[in-house]
N, C-alpha and C positions, 0 to 999 in steps of 0.2 A: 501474425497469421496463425491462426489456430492450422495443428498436427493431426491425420489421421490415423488411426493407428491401421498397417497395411499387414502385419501378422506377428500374433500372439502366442506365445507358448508357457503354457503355465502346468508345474508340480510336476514335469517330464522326467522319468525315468528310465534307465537304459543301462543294461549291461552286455557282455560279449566276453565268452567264456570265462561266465564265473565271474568277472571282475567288474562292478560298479562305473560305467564313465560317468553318468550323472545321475544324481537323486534330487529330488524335491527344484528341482532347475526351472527357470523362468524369466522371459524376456520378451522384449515387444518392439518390433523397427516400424517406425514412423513412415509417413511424405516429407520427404525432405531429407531423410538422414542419408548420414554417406560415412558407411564405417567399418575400421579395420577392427579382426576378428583376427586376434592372437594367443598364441601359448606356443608351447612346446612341442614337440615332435611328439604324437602318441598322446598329448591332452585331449583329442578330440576336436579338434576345428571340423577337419571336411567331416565327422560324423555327426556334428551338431549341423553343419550349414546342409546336410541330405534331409535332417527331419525337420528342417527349415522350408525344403524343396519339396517334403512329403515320400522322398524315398525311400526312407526310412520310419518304418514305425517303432514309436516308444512303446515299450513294456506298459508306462501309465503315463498320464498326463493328456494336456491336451491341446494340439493344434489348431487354431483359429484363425482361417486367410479372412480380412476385410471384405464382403460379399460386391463383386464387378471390379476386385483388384487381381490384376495379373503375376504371376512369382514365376518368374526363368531362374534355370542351372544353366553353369555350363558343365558339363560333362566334362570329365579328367578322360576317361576310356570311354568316348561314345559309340556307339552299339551303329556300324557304314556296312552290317552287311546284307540289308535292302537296298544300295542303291550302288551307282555305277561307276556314277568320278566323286570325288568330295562338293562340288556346286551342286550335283543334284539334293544334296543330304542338305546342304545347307538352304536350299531354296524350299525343302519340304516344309509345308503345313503354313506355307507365307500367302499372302493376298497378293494379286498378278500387279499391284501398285507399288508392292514395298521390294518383289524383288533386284530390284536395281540397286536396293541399300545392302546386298549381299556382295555388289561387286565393289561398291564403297570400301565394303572391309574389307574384300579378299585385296584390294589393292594400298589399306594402309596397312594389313596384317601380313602382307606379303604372302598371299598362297594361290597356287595355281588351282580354280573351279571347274577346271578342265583334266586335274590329271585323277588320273583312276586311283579308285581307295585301295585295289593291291597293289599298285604300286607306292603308294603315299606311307611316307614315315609316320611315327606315333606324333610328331611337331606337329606336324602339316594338319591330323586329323583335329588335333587338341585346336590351333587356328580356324579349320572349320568350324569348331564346336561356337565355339568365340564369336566368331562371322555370324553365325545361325541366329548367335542371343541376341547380336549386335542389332540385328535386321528384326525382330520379332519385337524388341524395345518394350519391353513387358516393364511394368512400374515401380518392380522390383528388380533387382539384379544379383544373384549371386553366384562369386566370380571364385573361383578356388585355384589360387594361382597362376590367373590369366598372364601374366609377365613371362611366365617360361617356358623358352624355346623362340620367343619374341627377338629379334635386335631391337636397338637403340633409339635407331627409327620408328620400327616399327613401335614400341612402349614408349616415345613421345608422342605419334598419332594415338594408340589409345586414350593415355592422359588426357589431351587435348578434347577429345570426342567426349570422354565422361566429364571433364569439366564442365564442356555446355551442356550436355546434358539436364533434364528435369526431372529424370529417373532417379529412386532412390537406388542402393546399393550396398551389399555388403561384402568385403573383399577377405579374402586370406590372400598375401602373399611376403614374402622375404626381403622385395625391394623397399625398401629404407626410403628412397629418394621418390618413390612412387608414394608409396601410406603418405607419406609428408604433403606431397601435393595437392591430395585429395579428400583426406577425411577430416570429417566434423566431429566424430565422437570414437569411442574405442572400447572392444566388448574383449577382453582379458578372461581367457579359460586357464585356471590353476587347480591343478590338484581337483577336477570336479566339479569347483566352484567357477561359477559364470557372473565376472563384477562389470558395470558399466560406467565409464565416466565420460562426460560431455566435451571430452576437449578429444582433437583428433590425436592421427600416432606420434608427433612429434612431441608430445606428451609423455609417453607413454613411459617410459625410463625412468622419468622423476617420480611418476606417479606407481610402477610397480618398486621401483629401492623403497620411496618413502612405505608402502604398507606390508614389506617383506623386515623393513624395521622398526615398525611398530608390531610387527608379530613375533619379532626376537625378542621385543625389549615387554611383551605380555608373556611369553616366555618365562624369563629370564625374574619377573616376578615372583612366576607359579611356583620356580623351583625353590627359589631361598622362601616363600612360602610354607613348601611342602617339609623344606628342610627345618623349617622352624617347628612347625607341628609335629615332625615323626621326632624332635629332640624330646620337647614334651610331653609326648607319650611314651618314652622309653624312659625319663626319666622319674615322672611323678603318677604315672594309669595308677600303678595299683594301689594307691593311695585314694586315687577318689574315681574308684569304677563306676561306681553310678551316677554320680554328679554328673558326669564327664563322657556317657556314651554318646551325648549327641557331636560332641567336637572330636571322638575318634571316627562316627561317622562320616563329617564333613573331612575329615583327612582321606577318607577312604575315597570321598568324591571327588578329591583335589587329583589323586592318583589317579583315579580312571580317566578324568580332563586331561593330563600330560597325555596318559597312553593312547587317547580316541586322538588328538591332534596327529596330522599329518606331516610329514618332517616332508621339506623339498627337495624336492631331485637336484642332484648335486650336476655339476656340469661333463662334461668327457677330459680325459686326462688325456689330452694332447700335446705330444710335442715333437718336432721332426728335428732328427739328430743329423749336423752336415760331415760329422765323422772327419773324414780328410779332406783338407782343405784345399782347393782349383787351385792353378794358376790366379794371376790376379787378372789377365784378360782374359774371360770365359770365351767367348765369341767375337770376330772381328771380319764384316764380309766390306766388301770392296766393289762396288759398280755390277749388283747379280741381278743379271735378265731372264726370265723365263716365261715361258709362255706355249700355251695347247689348244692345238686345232687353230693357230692363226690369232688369239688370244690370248694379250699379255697379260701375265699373272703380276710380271716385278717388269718394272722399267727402272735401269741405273740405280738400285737402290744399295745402299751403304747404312751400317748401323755397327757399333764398338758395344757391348757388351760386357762390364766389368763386374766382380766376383761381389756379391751382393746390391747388385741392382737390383730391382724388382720392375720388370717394363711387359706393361699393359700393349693389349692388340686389342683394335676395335675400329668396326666398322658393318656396314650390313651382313646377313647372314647370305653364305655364296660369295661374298667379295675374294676371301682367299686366306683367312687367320688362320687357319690350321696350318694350311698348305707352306705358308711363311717361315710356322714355327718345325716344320719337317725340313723345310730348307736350310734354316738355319742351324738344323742338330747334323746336318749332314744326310738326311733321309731321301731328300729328293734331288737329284741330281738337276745344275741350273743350265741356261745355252751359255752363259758367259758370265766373268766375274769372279774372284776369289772370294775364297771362303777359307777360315781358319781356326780351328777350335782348340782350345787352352786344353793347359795338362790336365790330368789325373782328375776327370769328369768321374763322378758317379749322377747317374740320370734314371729322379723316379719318375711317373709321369700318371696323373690324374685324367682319364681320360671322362668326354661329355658325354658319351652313351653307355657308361658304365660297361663295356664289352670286355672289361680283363675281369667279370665277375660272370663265373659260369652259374645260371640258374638253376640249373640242377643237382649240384652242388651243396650242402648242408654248410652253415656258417664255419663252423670247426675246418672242414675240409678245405674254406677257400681262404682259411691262416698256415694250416699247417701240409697242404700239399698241393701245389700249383705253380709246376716249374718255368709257367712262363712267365709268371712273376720275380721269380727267383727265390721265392717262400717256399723252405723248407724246415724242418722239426721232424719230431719223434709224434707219436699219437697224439698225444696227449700236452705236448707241450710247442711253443713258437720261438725261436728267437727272436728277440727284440732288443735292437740293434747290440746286438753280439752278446747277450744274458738271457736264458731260457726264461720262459711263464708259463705257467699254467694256460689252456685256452681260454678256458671258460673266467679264469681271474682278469685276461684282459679282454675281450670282451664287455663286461662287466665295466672296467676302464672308458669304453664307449657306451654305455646305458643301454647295455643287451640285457636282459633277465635271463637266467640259467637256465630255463627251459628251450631258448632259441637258440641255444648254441647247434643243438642237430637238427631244425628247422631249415629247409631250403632257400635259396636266395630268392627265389622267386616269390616265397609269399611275405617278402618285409617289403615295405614304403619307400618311395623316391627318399626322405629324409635318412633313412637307416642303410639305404643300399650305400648312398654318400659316406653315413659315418662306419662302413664295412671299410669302402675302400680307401678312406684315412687311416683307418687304422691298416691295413694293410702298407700301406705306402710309411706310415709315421713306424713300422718295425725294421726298415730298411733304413742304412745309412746311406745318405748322400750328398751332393752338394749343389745339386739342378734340377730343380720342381719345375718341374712345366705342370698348370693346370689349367685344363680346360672345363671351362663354366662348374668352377666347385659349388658355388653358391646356391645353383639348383634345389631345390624342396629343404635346406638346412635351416632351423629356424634361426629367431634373432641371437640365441645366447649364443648357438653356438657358431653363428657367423663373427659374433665379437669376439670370441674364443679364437676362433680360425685367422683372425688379422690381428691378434693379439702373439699368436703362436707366429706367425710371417714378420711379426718384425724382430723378432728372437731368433729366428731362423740364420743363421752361418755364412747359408749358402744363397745361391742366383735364382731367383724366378721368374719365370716367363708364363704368363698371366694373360686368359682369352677369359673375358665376362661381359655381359650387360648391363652389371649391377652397378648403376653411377656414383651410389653413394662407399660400395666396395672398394671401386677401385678408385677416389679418393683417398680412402685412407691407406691404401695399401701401395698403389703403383708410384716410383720415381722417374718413370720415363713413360709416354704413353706412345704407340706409333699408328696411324691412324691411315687404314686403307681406304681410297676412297672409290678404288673400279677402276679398270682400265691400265691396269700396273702401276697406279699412283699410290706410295705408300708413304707419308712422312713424319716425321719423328720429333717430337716436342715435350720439352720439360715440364714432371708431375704429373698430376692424374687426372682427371674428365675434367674437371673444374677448370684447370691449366692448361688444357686442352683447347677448351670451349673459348675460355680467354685470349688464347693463343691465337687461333686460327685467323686467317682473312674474313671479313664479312661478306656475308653473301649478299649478292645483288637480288632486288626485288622487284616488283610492280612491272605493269602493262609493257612498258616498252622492251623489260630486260627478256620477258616470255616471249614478246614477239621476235626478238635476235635469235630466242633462242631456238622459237618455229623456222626461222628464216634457215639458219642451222643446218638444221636437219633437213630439211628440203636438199638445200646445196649438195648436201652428203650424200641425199640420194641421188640427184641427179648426177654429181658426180660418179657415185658406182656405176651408174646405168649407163654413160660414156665411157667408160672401161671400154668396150668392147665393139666393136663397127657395127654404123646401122644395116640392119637387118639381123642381124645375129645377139644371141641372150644367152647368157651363162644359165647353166642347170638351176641355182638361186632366181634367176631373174623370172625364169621360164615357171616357175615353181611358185610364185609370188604375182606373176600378171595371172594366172588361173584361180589363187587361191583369191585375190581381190574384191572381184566381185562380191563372193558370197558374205565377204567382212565388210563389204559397202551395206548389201541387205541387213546383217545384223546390224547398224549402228543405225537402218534410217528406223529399222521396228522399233531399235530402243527409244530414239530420240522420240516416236510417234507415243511409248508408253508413257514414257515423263511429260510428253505434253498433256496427254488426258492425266496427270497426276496431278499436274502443279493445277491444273486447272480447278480444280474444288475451289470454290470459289472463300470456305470454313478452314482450309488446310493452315493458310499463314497464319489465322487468328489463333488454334487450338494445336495447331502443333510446326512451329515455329524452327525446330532444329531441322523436323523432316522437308521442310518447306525450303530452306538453308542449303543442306546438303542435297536435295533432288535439285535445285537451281544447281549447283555447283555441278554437278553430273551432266545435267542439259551441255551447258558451256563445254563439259570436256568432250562429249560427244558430238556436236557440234564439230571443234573444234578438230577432231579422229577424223571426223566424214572427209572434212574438206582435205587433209593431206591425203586419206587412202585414196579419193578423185584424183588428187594432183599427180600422186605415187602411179595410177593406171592409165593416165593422159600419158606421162615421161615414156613410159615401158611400152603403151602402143605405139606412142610415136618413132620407139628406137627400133620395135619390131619391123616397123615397115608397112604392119596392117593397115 
């Protein structure tokens, strides 16, 4: 099946202060292709995938969309402040058939379409942005980082959706076990240069070693080369200056080729030091419950902790991992159960919203003065782990450039805030990493850096991520929240996990037990209480009913004039797919919220 080409870029140039990100650049994504767009932190992905989207103009070159082909972004910071809650934003500029495919996503991406953009995190907004692309199903997609701030869930429902998918796509992101699942080809930004090879990211390792050692070993040529010609010439020139000026020229050209190549960015010089050594049992809790506003957080949970464990937490985002790992440092006080914590703890701690990095802050200032780290130094210089540096020499240690050193935090990158706050964290001695979601915007090296550095590591960690193939290699215990205070604990990491667990029950009859369920549950709260009489909840839920009766019968009325095209199933098959699927679940909402407002009039007495 012949490829159409869906957009062109060719001889694109582009710089940003002063510095070259690409010259003479060009590329072309098909129908059909599905590809991850890699390099390093600061190569340029999301400024190449913006002049991809046309948000970005090149100094020269030239963009060319296929003419009746569609090209979505999703927005990293999108621009919520025209509209009221995050579903209006996301439902903007959609046709009154497609917006149902908005609550499709909002319900596998987990975000509420209801809650207002002041109050909504940077997560939630980056989810809308997602939801918006999801529902607009433009022929192209490009995705920059869609995976984070995701759970597990929720980035196995994406996966799933772009598999069936018929849309092409171009993705940046850090999830290892996502690129694998997904793509067909792999577009590698280095040093400037933008290479493509037709095999997806699982690829991609064999295929950057293999041409980073064919570039040592042409190298490594030019040198003993050069080395042979400048003997030559030091030995015999002035014997034969004229014979011989063209092969002092061609020496001169062998030199400028060394000097014009590009040497690679070397990796970060990490390592976290455990200084002095815990007890051997770090942590040891005992039957701890807790739980808020009537809401169990822990039911009887029990978990031993020894002095380099490494044990993962995972499960949906809101389930309770944070909260877990405060419990178990002693942060959160439990209703019952022991808890025990081993000697001579030192505890650094990687937090997910970067909040121990004050923004206003100059890089220098958030190494060498910020007591609530416990980072302290002289001006000019840091301790690192008990031996002064220079600032700006480490730094440098993390792939800062000297000029960022008195630069603000707030104008570096998700990838560079991360390697701030390693480096901060790797100048402290300790013996108890907690981190949460390190993996965020960090590219692939230096994610292999970072599990490389973790199993050299001394000390205990206690590990909250989404990244399946991360914590693989990294976790020896995984414990796994499931809602409702269920929290349980099973040997290795997701994989062993996955393996581990009970299978879950499926098909027709399991959903209807588990309609049946839910019912009984209501009906039972609703007998709580003697007929004619209703708890504030009850009272609050028979008024609010109706009007959630009205919205599900308008929806159901919209997807039936949807599915009804009579062209839809033939020419687009996924939406025909998922709108069926949506019918049934609304369908399906109607008839309990009736059953929900029959029980409650009945016990009212009306």
């Amino acid at each position: 099946m012949a490829r159409t080409p869906l957009i062109h870029l060719s001889e694109i140039a582009l710089t940003y202060g002063g510095n070259p990100v690409f010259e003479d650049m060009g590329m072309v994504v098909h129908t059909g292709d599905r590809v991850s767009l890699v390099g390093r932190n600061g190569s340029g992905k999301s400024t190449l995938m913006k002049v991809m989207a046309g948000l970005v103009e090149a100094d020269a070159g030239q963009r060319v969309v296929s003419p009746g082909a569609s090209v979505g972004y999703m927005e990293q910071d999108p621009d919520l402040s025209l509209f009221q809650t995050l579903g209006d934003y996301a439902l903007s500029g959609l046709l009154d058939g497609e917006t149902h495919m908005v609550e499709i996503a909002a319900a596998g991406l987990k975000f509420n379409p209801d809650r207002p953009v002041k109050t909504a995190s940077g997560g939630e907004r980056r989810r809308a942005a997602l939801a918006k692309l999801m529902a607009e199903n433009p022929e192209l997609m490009l995705l920059d980082e869609p995976t984070n701030h995701l759970d597990i869930e929720a980035i196995a429902w994406l996966e799933t959706t772009l598999r069936q998918s018929r849309n092409s796509f171009v993705v940046i992101s850090h999830d290892r076990a996502f690129l694998n699942a997904l793509t067909r080809a792999t577009l590698w930004i280095d040093r400037g240069v933008v290479r493509r090879q037709e095999r997806g990211f699982s690829e991609f390792e064999t295929w950057r070693d293999k041409t980073w050692a064919e570039e040592d070993d042409q190298r490594h040529k030019l040198k003993r080369k050069i080395k042979a010609e400048s003997r030559w010439a030091v030995e015999g020139i002035s014997a034969r200056r004229k014979r011989n000026q063209g092969r002092v020229r061609a020496l001169n050209d062998l030199r400028a080729e060394r000097a014009s190549q590009i040497k690679r960015q070397t990796t970060a010089a990490m390592v976290f030091a455990s200084g002095q050594k815990s007890g051997a049992k770090v942590i040891e809790a005992k039957n701890l419950n807790l739980s808020f506003d009537g809401l169990f957080m822990l039911k009887d949970f029990s978990l031993q902790i020894q002095r380099k464990d490494r044990v993962a937490f995972v499960g949906p985002n809101g389930v309770g991992k944070t909260t877990l790992i405060r419990t178990l440092l002693g942060e959160q006080p439990v209703d019952s159960g022991t808890l025990k914590l081993g000697t001579n703890l030192k505890i650094a701690v990687f937090d997910q919203a970067r909040a121990q990095l004050d923004p206003t802050k100059t890089l220098w200032e958030s190494l060498t003065n910020d007591p609530k780290m416990g980072v302290t130094g002289r001006s000019d210089q840091i301790m690192v782990r008990g031996t002064p540096k220079h600032v700006v020499g480490y730094l440098k240690e993390f792939l800062f450039a000297e000029d960022q050193a008195r630069a603000p935090v707030k104008s570096l990158s998700g990838g560079e805030k991360a390697r701030l706050l390693l480096a901060r964290l790797m100048a402290q001695e300790s013996n108890l990493l907690v981190l949460d979601e390190p993996t965020n915007d960090l590219d692939i090296e230096t994610l292999d850096l970072l599990q490389d550095v973790l199993g050299d590591y001394d000390g205990t960690v206690l590990l909250v991520s989404h990244d399946r193939d991360f914590l693989d290699r990294v976790a020896t215990t995984t414990v796994a929240l499931e809602g409702n205070g269920a929290a349980t604990v099973y040997a290795g990491g997701w994989s062993d996990y996955q393996a581990q667990m009970p299978p879950k029950k499926v098909g027709l009859e399991d959903n209807q037990q588990a309609k049946n369920k839910k019912k009984d549950t209501i009906k039972a709260n609703n007998a709580e209480l003697p007929k004619g009489v209703l708890s504030f909840v009850q009272k609050h839920r028979l008024e609010a009913l109706p009007t959630e009766i009205k919205r599900l019968e308008a929806e159901i009325e919209k997807l039936e004039v949807f599915l009804g095209d009579p062209d839809l199933f033939t020419n687009y098959p996924v939406k025909f797919a998922k709108g069926t699927e949506a019918l049934i679940e609304r369908h399906d909402a109607l008839s309990d919220a009736e059953a929900e407002w029959l029980d409650l009039e009945d016990l009212s007495g009306n």
